[in-house]
KOLNUVO-505056 format. One record per residue (C-alpha): residue number from 0; residue in three letters; x, z, y. Coordinates in Angstrom, 2 decimals. Example, Ala and Ser with C-alpha at 12.3 -4.5 7.8 and 13.67 -1.06 7.14 Angstrom:
<sites>
<site pos="0" code="ala" xx="12.30" zz="7.80" yy="-4.50"/>
<site pos="1" code="ser" xx="13.67" zz="7.14" yy="-1.06"/>
</sites>
This chain:
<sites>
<site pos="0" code="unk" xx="-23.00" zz="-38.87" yy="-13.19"/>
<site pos="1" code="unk" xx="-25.62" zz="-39.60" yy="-10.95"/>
<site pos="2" code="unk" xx="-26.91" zz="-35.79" yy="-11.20"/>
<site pos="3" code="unk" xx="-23.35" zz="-34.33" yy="-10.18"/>
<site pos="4" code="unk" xx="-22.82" zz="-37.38" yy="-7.33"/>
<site pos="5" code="unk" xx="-26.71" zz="-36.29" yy="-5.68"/>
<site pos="6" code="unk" xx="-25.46" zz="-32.25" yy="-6.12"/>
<site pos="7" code="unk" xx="-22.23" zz="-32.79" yy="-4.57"/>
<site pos="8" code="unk" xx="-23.45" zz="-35.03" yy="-1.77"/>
<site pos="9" code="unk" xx="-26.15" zz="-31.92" yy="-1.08"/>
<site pos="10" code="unk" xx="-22.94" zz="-28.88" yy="-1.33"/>
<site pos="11" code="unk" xx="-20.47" zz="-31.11" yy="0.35"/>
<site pos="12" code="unk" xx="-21.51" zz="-30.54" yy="4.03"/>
<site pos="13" code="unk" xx="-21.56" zz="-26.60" yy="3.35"/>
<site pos="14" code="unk" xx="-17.85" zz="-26.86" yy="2.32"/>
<site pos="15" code="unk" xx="-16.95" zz="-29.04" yy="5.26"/>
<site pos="16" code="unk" xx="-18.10" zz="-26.37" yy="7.45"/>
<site pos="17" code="unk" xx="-15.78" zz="-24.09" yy="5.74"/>
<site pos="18" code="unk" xx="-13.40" zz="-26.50" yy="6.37"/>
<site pos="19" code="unk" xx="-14.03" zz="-26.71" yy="9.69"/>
<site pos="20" code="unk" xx="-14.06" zz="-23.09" yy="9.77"/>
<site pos="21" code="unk" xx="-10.35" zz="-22.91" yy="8.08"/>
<site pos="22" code="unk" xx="-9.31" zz="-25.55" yy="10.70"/>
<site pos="23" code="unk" xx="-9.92" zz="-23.89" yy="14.32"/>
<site pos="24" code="unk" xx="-7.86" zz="-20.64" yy="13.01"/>
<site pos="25" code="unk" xx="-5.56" zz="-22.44" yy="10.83"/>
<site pos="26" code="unk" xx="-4.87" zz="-25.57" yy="13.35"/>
<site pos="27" code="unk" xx="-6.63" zz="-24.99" yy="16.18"/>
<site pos="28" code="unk" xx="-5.02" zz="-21.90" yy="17.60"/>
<site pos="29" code="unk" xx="-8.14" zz="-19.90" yy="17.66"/>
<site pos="30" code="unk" xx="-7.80" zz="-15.94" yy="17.40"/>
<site pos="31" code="unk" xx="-8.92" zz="-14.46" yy="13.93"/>
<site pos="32" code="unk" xx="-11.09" zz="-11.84" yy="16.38"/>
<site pos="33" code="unk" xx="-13.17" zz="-15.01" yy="17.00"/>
<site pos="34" code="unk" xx="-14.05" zz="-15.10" yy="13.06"/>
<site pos="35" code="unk" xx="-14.19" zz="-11.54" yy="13.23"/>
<site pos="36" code="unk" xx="-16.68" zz="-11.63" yy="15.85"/>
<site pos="37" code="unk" xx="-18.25" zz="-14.42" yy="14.47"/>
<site pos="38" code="unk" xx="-18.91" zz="-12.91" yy="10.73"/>
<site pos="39" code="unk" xx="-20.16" zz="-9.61" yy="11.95"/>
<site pos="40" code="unk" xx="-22.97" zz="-11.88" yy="13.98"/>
<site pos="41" code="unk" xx="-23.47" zz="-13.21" yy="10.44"/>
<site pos="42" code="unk" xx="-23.38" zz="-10.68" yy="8.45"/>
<site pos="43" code="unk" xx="-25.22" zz="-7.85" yy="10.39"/>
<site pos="44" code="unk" xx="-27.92" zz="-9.86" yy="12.36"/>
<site pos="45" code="unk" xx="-28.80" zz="-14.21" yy="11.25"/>
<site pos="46" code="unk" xx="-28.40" zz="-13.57" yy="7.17"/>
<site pos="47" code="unk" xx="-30.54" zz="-10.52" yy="7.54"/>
<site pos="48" code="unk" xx="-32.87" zz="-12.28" yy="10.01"/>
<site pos="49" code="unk" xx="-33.30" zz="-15.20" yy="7.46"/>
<site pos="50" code="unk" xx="-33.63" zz="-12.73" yy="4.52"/>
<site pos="51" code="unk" xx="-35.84" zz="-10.76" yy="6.09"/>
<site pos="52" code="unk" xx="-38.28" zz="-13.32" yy="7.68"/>
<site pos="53" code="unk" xx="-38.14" zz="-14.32" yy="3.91"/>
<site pos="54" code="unk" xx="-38.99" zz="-11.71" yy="2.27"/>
<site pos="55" code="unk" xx="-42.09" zz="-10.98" yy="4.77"/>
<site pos="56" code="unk" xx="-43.97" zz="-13.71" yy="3.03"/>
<site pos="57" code="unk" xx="-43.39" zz="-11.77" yy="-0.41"/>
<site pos="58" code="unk" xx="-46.72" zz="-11.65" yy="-1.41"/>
<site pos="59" code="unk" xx="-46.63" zz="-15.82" yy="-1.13"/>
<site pos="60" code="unk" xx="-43.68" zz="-16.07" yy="-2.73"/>
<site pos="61" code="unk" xx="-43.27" zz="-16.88" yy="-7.15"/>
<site pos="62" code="unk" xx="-42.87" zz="-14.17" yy="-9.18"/>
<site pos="63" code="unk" xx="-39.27" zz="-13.25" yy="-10.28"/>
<site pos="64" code="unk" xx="-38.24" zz="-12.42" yy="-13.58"/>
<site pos="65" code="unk" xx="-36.39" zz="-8.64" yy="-13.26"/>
<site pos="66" code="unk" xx="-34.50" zz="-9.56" yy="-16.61"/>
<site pos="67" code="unk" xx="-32.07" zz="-11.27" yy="-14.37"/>
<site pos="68" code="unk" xx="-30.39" zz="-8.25" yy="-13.59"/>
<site pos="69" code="unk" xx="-29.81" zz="-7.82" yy="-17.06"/>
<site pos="70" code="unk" xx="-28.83" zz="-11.15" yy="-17.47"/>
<site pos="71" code="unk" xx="-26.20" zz="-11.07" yy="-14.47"/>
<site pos="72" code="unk" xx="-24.81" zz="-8.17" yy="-14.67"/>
<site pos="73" code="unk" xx="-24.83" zz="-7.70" yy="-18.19"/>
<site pos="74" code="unk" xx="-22.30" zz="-10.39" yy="-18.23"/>
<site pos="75" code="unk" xx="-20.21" zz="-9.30" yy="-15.23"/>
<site pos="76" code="unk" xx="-19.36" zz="-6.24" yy="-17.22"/>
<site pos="77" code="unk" xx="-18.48" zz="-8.41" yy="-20.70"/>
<site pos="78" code="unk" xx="-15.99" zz="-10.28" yy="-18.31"/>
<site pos="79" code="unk" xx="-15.37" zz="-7.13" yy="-16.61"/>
<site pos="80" code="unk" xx="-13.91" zz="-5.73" yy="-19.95"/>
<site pos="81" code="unk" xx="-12.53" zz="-8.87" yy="-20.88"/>
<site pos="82" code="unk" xx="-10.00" zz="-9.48" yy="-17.41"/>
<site pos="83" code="unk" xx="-8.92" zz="-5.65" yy="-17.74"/>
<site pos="84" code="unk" xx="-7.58" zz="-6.86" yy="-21.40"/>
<site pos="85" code="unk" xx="-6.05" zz="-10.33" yy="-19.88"/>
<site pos="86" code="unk" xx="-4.43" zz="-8.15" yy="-17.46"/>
<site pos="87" code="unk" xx="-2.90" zz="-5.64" yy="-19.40"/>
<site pos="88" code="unk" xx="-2.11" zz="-8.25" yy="-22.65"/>
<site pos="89" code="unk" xx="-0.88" zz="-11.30" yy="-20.43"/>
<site pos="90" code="unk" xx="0.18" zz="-9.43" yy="-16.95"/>
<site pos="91" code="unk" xx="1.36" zz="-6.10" yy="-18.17"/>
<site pos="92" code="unk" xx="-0.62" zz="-4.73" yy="-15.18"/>
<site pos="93" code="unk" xx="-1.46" zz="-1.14" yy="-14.78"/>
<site pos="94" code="unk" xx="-4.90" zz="0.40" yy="-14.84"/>
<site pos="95" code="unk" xx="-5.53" zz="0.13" yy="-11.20"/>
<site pos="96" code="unk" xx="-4.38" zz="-3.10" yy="-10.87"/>
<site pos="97" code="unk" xx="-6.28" zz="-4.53" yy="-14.17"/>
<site pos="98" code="unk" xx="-9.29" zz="-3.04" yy="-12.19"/>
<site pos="99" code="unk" xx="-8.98" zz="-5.28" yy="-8.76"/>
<site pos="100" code="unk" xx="-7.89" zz="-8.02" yy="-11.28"/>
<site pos="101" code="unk" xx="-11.41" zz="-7.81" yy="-13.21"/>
<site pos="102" code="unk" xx="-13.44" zz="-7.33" yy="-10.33"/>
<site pos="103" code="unk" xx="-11.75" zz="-10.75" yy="-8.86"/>
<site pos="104" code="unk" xx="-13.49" zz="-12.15" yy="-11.77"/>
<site pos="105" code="unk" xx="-16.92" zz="-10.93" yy="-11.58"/>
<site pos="106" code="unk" xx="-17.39" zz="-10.66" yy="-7.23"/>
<site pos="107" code="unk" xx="-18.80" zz="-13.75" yy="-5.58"/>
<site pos="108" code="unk" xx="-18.71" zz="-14.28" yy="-2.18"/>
<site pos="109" code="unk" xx="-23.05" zz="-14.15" yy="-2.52"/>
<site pos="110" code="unk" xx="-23.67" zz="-13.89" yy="1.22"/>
<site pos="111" code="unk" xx="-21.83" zz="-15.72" yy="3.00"/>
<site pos="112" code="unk" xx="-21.89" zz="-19.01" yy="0.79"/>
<site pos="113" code="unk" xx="-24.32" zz="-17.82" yy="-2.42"/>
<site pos="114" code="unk" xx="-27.51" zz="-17.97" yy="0.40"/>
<site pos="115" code="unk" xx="-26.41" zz="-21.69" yy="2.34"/>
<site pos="116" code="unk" xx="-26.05" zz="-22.88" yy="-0.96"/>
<site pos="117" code="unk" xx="-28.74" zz="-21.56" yy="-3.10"/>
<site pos="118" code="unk" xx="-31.02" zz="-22.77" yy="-0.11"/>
<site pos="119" code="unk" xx="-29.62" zz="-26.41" yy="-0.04"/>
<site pos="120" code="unk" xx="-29.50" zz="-26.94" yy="-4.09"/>
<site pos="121" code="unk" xx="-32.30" zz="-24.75" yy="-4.91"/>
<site pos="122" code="unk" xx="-34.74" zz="-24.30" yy="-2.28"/>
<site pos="123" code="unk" xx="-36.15" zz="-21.31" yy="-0.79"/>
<site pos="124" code="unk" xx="-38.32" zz="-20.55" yy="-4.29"/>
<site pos="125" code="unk" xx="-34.68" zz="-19.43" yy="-5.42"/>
<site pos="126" code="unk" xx="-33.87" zz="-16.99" yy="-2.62"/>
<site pos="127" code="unk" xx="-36.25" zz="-14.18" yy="-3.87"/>
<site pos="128" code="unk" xx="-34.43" zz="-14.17" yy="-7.18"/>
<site pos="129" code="unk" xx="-30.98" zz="-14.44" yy="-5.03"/>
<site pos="130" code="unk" xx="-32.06" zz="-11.29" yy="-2.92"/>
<site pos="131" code="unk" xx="-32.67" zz="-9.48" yy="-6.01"/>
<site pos="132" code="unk" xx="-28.98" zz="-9.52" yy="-7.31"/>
<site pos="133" code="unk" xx="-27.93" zz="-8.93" yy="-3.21"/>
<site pos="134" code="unk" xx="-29.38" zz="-5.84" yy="-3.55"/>
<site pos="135" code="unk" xx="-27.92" zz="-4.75" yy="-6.50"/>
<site pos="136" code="unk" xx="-24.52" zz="-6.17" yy="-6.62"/>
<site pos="137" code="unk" xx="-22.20" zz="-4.30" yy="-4.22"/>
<site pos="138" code="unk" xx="-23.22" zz="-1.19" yy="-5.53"/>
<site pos="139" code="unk" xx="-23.56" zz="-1.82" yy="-9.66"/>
<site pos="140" code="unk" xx="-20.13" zz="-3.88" yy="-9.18"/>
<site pos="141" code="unk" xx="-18.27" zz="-1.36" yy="-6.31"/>
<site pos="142" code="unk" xx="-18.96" zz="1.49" yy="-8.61"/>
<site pos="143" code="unk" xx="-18.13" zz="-0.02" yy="-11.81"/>
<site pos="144" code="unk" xx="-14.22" zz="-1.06" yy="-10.19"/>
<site pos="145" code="unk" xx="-14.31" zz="2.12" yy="-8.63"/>
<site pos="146" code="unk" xx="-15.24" zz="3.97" yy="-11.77"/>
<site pos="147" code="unk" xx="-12.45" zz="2.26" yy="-13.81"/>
<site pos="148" code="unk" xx="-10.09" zz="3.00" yy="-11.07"/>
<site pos="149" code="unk" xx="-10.53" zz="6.47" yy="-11.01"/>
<site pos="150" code="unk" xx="-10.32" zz="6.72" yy="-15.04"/>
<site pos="151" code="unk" xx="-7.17" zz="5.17" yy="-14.86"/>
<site pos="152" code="unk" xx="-6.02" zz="7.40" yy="-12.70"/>
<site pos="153" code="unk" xx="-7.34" zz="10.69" yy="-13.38"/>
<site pos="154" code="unk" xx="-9.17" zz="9.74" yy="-16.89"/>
<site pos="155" code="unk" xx="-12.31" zz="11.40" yy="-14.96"/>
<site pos="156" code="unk" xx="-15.56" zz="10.36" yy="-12.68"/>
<site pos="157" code="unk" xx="-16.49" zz="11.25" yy="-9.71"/>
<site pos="158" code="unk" xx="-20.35" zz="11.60" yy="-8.97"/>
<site pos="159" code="unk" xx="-19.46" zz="12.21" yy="-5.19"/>
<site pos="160" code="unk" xx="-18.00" zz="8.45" yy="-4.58"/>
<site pos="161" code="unk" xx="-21.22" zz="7.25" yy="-6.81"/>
<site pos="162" code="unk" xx="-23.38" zz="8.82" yy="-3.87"/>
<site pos="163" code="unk" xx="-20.94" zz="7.45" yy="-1.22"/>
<site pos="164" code="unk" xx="-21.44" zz="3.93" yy="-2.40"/>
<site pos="165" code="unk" xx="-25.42" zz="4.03" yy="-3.47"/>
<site pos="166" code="unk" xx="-25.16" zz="5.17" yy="0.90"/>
<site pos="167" code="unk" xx="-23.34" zz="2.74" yy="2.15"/>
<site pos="168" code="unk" xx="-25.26" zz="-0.23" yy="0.37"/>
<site pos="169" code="unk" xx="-28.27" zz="1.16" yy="1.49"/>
<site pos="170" code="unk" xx="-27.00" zz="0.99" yy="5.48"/>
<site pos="171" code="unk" xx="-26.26" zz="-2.35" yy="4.70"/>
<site pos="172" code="unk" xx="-27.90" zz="-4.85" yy="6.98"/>
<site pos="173" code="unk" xx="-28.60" zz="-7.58" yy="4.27"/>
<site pos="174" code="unk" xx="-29.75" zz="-4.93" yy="1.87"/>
<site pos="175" code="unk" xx="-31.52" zz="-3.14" yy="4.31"/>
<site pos="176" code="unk" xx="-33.30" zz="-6.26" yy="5.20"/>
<site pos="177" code="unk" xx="-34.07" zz="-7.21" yy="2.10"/>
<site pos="178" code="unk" xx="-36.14" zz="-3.71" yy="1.34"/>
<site pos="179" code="unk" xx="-37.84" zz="-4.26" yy="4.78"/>
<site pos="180" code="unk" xx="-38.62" zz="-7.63" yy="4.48"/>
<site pos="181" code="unk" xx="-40.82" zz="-6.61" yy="0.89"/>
<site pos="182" code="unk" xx="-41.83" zz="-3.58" yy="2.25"/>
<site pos="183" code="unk" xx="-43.69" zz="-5.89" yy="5.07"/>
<site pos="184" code="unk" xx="-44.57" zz="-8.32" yy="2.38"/>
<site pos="185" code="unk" xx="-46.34" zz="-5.97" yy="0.38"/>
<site pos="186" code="unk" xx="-48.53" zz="-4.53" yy="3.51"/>
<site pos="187" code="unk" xx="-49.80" zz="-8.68" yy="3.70"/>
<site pos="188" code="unk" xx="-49.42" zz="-8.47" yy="7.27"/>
<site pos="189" code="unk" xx="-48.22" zz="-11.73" yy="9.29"/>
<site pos="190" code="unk" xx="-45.17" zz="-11.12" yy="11.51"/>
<site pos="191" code="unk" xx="-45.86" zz="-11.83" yy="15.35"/>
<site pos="192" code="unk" xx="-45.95" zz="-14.77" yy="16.45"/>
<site pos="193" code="unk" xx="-42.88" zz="-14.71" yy="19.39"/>
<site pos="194" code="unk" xx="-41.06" zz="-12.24" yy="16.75"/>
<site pos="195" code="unk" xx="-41.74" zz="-14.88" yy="13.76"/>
<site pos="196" code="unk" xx="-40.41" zz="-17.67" yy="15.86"/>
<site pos="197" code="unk" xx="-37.20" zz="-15.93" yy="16.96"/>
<site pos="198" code="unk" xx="-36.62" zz="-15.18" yy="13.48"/>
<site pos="199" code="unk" xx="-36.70" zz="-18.23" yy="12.34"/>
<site pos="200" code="unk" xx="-34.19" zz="-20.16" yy="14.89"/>
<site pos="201" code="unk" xx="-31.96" zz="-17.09" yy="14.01"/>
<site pos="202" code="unk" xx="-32.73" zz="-18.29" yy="10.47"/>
<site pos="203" code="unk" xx="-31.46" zz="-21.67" yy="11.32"/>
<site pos="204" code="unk" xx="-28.59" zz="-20.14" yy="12.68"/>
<site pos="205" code="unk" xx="-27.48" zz="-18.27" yy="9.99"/>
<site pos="206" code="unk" xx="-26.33" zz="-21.31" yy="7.38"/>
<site pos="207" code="unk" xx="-24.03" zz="-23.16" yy="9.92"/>
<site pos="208" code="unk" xx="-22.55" zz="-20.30" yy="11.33"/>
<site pos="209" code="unk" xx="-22.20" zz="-18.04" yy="7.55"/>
<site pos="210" code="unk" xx="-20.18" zz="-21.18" yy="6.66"/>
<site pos="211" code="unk" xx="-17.88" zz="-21.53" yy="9.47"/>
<site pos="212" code="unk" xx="-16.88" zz="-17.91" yy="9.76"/>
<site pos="213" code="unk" xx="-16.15" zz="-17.77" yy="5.90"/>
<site pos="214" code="unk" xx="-13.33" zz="-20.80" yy="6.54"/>
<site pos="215" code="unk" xx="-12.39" zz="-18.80" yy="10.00"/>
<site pos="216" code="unk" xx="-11.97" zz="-15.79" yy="7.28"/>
<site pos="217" code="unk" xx="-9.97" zz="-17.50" yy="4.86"/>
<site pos="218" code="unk" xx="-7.60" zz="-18.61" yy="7.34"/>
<site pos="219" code="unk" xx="-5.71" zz="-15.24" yy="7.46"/>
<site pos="220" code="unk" xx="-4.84" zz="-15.65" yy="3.63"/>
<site pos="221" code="unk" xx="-1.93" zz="-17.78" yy="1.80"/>
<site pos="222" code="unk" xx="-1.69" zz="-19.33" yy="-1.59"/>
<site pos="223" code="unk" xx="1.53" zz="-19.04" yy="-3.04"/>
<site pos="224" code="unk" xx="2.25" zz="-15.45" yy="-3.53"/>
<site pos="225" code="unk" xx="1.49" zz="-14.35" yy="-7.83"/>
<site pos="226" code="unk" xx="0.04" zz="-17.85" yy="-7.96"/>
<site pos="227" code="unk" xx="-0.25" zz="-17.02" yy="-12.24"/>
<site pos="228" code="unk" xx="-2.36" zz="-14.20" yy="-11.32"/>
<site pos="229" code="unk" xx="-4.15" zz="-15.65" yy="-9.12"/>
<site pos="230" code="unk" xx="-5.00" zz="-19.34" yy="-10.97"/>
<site pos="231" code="unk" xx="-6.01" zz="-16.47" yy="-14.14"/>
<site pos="232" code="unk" xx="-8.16" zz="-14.47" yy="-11.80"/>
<site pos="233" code="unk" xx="-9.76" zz="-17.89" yy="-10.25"/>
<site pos="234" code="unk" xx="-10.51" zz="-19.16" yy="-13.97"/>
<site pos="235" code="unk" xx="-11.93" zz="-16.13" yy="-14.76"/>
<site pos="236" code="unk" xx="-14.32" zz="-16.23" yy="-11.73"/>
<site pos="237" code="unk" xx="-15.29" zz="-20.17" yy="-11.71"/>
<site pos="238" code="unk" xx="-15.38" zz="-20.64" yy="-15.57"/>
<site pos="239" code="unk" xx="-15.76" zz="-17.12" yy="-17.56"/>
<site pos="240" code="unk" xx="-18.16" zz="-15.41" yy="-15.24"/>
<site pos="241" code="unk" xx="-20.69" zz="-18.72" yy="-15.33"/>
<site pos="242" code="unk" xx="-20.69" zz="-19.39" yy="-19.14"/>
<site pos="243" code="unk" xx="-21.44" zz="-15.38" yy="-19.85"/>
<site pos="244" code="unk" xx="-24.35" zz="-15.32" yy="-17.24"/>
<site pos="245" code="unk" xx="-25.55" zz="-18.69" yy="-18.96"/>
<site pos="246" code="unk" xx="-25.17" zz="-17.46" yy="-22.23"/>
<site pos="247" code="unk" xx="-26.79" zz="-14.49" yy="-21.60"/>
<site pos="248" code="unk" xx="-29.74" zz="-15.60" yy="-19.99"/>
<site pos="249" code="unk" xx="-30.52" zz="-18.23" yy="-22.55"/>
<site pos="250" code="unk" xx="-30.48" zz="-15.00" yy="-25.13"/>
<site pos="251" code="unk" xx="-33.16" zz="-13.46" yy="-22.65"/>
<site pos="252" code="unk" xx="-34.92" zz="-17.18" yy="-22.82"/>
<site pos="253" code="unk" xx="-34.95" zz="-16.51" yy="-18.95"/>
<site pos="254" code="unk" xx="-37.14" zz="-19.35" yy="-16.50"/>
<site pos="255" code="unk" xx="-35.16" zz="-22.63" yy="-15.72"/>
<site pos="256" code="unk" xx="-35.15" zz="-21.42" yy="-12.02"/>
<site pos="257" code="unk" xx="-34.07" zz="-17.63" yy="-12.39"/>
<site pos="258" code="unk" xx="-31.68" zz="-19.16" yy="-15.03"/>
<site pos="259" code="unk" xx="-30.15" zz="-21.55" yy="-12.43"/>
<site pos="260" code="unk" xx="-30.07" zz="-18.75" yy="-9.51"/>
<site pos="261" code="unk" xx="-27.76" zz="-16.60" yy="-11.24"/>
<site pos="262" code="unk" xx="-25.96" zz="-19.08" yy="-12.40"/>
<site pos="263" code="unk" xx="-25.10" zz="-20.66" yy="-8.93"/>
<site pos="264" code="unk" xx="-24.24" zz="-16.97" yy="-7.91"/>
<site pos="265" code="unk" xx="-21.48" zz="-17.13" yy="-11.00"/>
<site pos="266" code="unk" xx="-19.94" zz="-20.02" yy="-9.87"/>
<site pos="267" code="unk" xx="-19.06" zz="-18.55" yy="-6.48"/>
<site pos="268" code="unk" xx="-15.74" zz="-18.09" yy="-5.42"/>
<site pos="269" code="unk" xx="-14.04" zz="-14.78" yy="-5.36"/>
<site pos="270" code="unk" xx="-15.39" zz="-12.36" yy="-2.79"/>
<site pos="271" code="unk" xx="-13.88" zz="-11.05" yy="0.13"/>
<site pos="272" code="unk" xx="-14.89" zz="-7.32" yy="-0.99"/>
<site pos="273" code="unk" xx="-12.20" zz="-7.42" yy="-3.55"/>
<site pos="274" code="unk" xx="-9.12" zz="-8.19" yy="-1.20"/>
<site pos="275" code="unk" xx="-10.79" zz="-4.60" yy="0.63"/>
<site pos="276" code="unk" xx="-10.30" zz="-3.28" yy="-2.46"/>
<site pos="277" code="unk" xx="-6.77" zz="-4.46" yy="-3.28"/>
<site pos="278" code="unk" xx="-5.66" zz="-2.79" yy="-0.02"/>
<site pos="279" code="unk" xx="-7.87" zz="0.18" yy="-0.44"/>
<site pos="280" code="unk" xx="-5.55" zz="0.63" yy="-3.65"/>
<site pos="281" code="unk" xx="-2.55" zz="-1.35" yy="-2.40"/>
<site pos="282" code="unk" xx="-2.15" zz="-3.47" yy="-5.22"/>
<site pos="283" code="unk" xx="-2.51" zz="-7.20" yy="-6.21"/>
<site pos="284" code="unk" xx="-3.14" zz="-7.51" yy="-2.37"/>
<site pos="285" code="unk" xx="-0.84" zz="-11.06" yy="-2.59"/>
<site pos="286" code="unk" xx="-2.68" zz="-12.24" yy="-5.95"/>
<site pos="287" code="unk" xx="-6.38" zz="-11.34" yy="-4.71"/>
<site pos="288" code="unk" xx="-5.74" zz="-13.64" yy="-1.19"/>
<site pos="289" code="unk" xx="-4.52" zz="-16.60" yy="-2.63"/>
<site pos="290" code="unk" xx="-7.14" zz="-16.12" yy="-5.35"/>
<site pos="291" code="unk" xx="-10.06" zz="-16.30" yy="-2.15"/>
<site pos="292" code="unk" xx="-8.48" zz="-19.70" yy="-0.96"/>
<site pos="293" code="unk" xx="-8.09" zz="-20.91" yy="-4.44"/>
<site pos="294" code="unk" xx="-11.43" zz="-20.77" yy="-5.49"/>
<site pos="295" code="unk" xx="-13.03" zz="-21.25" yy="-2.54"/>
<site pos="296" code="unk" xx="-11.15" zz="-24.77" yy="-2.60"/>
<site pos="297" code="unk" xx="-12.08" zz="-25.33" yy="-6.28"/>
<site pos="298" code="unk" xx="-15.51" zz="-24.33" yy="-5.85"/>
<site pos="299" code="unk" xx="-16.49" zz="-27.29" yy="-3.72"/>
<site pos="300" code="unk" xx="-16.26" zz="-29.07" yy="-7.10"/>
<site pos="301" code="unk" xx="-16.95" zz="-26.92" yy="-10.06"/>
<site pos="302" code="unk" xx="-20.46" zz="-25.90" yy="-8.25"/>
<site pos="303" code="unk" xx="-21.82" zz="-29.02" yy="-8.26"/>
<site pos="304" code="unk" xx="-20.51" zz="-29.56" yy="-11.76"/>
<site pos="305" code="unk" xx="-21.54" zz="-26.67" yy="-13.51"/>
<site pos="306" code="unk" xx="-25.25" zz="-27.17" yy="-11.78"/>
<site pos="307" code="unk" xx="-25.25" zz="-30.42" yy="-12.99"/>
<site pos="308" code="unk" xx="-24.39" zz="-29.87" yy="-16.90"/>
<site pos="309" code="unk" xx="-27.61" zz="-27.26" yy="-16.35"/>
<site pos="310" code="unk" xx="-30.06" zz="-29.64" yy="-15.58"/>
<site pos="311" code="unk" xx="-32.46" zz="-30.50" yy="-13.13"/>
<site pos="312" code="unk" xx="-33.55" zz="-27.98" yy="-10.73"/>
<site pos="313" code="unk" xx="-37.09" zz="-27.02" yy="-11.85"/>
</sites>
């Protein structure tokens, strides 16, 4: 009891800034181009500056077992399978739809809360192992919905929208930064002093400010439209998605902290990536929205939980 109080009095403050985030669009009349403005700041300059003033120091940093991957995404594709069956046992849902319904249960919102909180529960010896599934994720778990989508349409792949999405998570900024950062860390070189510095109060930025604009997000979504869809989708994500990782990497006999990294990213609430993808497909678009505020709500509490019935952080 005294684990899960310490863990929840460390994640509490990064889910009040949510809230507070939630609050100025919700109640205090503030635009949603505010959060808009605010999360591409995030998302395409102070998370890439931390991640890549990070990954400069690679060479410093612990060694990170790859067989996380495996691990990870090994068991978003067993609860990958397993939603699409939920959906189309329980929900009668077509194939499209059983697609966005079993990506809600494997897509964590990894950048936006997955770094504040890995860095407050964790520590920074976690973030190398973080930034290894960041760089994978979007495009294994893009191309595996997008893959399913297209056989249930046209029972065929497409090669050409493999090659789309392998090039569009390579322009992205917190993958891109990633790459750079351990490119830099491998030549051993120390970053400028003025540059290092800047960096680093960007760095500082980047947790507040992540946290705020994901509440400012969430604002623009409601709760009560295909609530059973939704409460099946958020199980899925909060309570399927971090028992297979767990299982999993106990099978691999992967490290205590590497085991605990992944684990954390499982717990996540659903990602905002997958409401793009309900509307890409216009379907579940209702469901998939309330399923963001949902989880993000339930969240607060489960993540501390869940890290605290794995132990002590190494």
């Amino acid at each position: 009891m005294q684990d899960f109080a310490r863990i929840l009095a460390l994640t509490a403050p990064l889910f009040c800034l949510v809230l507070i985030g939630y609050a100025l669009t919700q109640w205090g009349g503030w635009s949603a181009a505010v959060g808009d403005a605010l999360t591409r700041f995030v998302f395409y300059v102070a998370v890439p500056a931390l991640l890549f003033r990070l990954m400069s120091d690679f060479s410093r940093l612990p060694p990170v077992d790859a067989r996380l991957l495996i691990a990870y995404f090994g068991a978003c594709i067993v609860i990958f399978v397993v939603s699409r069956l939920l959906a189309a046992r329980v929900f009668h849902l077509d194939g499209v739809a059983q697609s966005v319904f079993a990506l809600g249960g494997i897509f964590s919102n990894n950048v936006l809360l997955g770094v504040p909180l890995a860095r407050v529960t964790l520590g920074e010896r976690s973030l190398p192992a973080i930034s290894l599934v960041l760089v994978f994720n979007a495009l294994l778990l893009w191309t595996l919905a997008t893959v399913s989508v297209e056989w249930a349409r046209h029972r065929s792949l497409s090669w050409s929208g493999y090659f789309q999405s392998a090039k569009a998570v390579l322009a992205n900024p917190i993958v891109a930064s990633i790459l750079l950062g351990t490119i830099w860390g491998f030549i051993a070189l120390p970053l400028p002093g003025v540059i290092d510095q800047t960096l680093q109060l960007m760095s500082e930025a980047a947790i507040p400010l992540s946290l705020i604009a994901l509440g400012m997000g969430l604002a623009k979504y409601g709760i009560r439209e295909g609530w059973r869809i939704s409460a099946a989708m958020t199980a899925m994500k909060l309570a399927g998605q971090p028992l297979a990782v767990w299982l999993l990497a106990r099978a691999l006999s992967l490290p205590p902290l590497e085991t605990q990294a992944i684990v954390l990213l499982a717990t996540l609430p659903v990602g905002a990536n997958v409401y793009l993808m309900a509307r890409q497909f216009d379907t579940l678009g209702g469901p998939v929205a309330s399923s963001l505020v949902l989880s993000t709500a339930l969240a607060a509490v489960t993540t501390p939980l869940i890290l605290t019935l794995m132990g002590p952080v190494p």
